[in-house]
C-alpha positions in Angstrom: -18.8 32.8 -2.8 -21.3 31.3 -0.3 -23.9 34.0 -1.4 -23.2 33.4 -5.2 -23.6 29.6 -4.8 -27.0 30.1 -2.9 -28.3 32.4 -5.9 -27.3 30.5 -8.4 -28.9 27.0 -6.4 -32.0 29.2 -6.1 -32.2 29.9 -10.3 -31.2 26.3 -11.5 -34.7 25.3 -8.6 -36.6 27.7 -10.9 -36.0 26.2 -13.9 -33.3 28.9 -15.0 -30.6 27.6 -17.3 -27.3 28.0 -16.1 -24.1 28.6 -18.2 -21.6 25.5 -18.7 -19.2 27.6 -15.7 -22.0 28.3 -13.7 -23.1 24.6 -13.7 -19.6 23.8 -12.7 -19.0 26.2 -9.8 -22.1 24.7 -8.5 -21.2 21.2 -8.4 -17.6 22.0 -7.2 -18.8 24.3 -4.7 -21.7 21.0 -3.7 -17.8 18.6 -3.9 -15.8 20.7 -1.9 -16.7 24.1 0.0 -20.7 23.4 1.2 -20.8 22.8 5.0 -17.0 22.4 4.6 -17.3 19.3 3.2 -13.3 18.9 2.4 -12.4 18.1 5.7 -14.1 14.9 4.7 -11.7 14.5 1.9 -8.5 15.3 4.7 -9.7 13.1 7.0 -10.3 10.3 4.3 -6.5 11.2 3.6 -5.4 10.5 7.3 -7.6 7.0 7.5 -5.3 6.5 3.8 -2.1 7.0 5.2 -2.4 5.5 8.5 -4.1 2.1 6.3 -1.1 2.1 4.0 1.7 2.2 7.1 -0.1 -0.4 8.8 0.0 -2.2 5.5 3.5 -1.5 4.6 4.6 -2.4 8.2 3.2 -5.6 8.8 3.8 -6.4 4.7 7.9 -5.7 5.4 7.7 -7.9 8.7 5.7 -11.0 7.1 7.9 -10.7 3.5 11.0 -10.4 5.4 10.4 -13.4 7.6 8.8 -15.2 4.4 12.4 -14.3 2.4 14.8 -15.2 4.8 13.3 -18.3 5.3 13.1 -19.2 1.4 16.8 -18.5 1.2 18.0 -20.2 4.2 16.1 -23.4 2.9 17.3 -23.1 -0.6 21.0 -22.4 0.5 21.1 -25.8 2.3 23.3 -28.6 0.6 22.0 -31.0 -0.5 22.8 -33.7 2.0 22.0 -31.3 5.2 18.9 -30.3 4.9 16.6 -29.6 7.8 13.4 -31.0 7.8 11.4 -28.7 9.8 13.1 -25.8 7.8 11.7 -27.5 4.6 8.2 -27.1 6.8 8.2 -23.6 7.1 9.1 -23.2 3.7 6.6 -25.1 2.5 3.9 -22.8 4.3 5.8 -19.9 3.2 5.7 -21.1 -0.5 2.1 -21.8 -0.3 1.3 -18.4 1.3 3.1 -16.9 -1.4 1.3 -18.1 -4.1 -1.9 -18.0 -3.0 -2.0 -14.6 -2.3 -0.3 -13.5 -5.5 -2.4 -15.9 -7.5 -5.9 -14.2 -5.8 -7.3 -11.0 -6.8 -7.2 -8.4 -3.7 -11.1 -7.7 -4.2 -11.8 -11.9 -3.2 -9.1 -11.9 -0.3 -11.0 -8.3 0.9 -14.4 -10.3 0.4 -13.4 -13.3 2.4 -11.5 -11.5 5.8 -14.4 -9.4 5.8 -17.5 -11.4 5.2 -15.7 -14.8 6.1 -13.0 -14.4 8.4 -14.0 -11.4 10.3 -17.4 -11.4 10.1 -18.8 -10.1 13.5 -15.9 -7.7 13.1 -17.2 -3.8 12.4 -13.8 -2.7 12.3 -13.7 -2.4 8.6 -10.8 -0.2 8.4 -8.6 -2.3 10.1 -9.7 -5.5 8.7 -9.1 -3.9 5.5 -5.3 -3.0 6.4 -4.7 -6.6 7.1 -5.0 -7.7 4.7 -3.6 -5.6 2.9 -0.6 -6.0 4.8 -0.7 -9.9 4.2 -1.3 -9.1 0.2 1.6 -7.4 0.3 3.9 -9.7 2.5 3.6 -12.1 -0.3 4.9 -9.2 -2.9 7.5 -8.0 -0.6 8.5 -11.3 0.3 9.9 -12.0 -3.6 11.3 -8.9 -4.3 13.4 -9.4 -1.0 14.4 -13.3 -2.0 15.3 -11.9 -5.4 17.6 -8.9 -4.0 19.0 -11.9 -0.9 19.6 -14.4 -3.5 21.6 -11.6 -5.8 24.5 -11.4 -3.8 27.1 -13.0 -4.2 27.4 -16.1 -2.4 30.8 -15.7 -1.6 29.8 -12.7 0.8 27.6 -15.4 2.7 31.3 -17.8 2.7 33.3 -14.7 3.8 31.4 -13.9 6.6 30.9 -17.4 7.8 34.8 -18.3 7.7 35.3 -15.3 10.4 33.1 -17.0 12.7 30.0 -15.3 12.0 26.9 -17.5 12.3 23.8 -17.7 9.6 22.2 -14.9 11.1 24.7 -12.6 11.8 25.8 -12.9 8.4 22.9 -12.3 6.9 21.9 -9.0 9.4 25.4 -7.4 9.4 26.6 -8.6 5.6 24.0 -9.8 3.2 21.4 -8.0 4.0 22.7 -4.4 3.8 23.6 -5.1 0.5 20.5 -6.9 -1.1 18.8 -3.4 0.2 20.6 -1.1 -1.9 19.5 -3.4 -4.8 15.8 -4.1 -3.7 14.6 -0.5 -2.8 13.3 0.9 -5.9 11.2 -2.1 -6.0 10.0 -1.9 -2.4 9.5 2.0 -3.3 7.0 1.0 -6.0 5.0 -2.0 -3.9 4.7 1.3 -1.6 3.2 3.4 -4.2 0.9 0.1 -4.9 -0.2 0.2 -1.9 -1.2 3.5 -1.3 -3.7 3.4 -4.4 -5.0 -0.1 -3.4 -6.4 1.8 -0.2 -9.2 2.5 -2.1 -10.5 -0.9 -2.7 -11.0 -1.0 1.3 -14.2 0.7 0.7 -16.0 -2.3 -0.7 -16.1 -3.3 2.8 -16.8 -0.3 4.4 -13.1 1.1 5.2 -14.0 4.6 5.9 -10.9 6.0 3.7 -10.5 8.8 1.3 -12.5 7.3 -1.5 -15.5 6.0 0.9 -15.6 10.1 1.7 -15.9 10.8 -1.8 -18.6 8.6 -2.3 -20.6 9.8 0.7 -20.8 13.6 -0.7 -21.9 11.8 -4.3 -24.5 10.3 -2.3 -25.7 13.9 -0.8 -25.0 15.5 -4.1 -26.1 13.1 -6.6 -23.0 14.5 -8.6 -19.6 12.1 -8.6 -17.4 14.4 -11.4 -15.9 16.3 -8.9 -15.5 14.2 -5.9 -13.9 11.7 -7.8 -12.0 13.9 -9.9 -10.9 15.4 -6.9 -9.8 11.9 -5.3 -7.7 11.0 -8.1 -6.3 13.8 -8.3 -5.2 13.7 -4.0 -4.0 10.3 -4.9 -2.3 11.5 -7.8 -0.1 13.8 -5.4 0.5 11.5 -2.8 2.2 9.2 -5.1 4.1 12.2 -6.6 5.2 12.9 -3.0 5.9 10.0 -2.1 8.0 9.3 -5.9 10.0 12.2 -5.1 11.0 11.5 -1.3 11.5 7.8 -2.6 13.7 9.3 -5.3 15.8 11.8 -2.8 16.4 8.4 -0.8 18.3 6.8 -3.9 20.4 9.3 -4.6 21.6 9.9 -1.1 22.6 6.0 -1.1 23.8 6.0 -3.9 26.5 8.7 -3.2 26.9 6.6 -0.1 27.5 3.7 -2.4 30.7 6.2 -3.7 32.5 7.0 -0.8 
């Protein structure tokens, strides 16, 4: 293959005209095989996966805190309300629609060139935020699936002596999960295809090695043909493990 790709390099120099297949196994030879240049498209899928769990993780940790604080303050009565709760949820509510009301590219623009600017760590700077774009998603899908259980699981639990907390961990949560997953499944999936806008800044992920072989080859069809298509099944992957997971609690959910 090596020896065919040289020969038919060596007749397109010449002026030769190649044939429409020819042309192509050039180009995708130039994308993929030439000085093994898909191990830069496997390592641009390792920097992916380890930017979306870093994402996912520290988006589940900030929602979840965000969520649980939006419902605590919301289930007060009205004539015992804590004031420094109503603090927290303030920030919490301001956080929340800020980031959702922002495009990704300008919160990028500004941790990178504003925030972080000595910072070369592109890559990580880029899966914070993110992680803190997708706190702010995470956090509403969580309030919604909190807030959707009944309240009289919240009064159960606190007439056997349970406290807020316990209730919530042991009780209210566990079933708001069930409810919320499919959502959480798809901010997930989200997630993993906004990885790609990290190369803006410099996040060295699997797009970023797409477009440094179009810079080598001065051809982007099949690099970014082939990145869509890598994309394309990790989210299939990653739809079918997220489907397995439903099933199994939902047979759960039966017995």
């Amino acid at each position: 293959m090596a020896a065919q790709f040289e020969m038919l390099s060596e007749l397109a120099k010449s002026g030769v005209r190649l044939s429409f297949w020819q042309d192509m196994f050039v180009k995708f030879y130039q994308a993929f095989l030439l000085s093994n240049r898909w191990q830069q498209y496997l390592g641009g899928v390792g920097t992916t996966l380890m930017v979306t769990a870093i994402a996912l993780a520290i988006g589940i940790v900030l929602g979840s805190i965000v969520a649980l604080v939006r419902v605590a303050h919301d289930q007060q009565r009205g004539s015992h309300r804590n004031p420094v709760l109503g603090f927290f949820n303030l920030i919490c509510r301001v956080y929340a629609t800020v980031i959702r009301g922002t495009p990704m590219m300008v919160q990028l623009l500004i941790m990178s060139g504003v925030i972080f600017i000595n910072s070369r760590a592109f890559t990580m700077v880029g899966a914070l935020t993110l992680g803190i774009n997708s706190g702010a998603y995470v956090s509403e899908i969580i309030r919604g699936g909190l807030m959707a259980v009944d309240p009289g699981q919240m009064e159960a639990g606190r007439s056997l002596g349970l406290n807020y907390m316990t209730t919530m961990l042991l009780i209210i949560i566990p079933q708001a999960l069930r409810s919320v997953l499919p959502s959480l499944g798809n901010e997930f999936i989200v997630l993993l295809k906004d990885t790609s806008l990290i190369t803006v800044i410099g996040g060295k992920e699997l797009l970023y090695a797409a477009q440094a072989i179009t810079t080598r080859t001065y051809e982007a069809m099949f690099p970014l043909l082939g990145t869509a298509a890598i994309y394309l099944v990790l989210v299939m992957i990653f739809t079918w493990l997220l489907g397995k997971l439903e099933r199994r609690m939902a047979q759960s959910d039966r017995r």
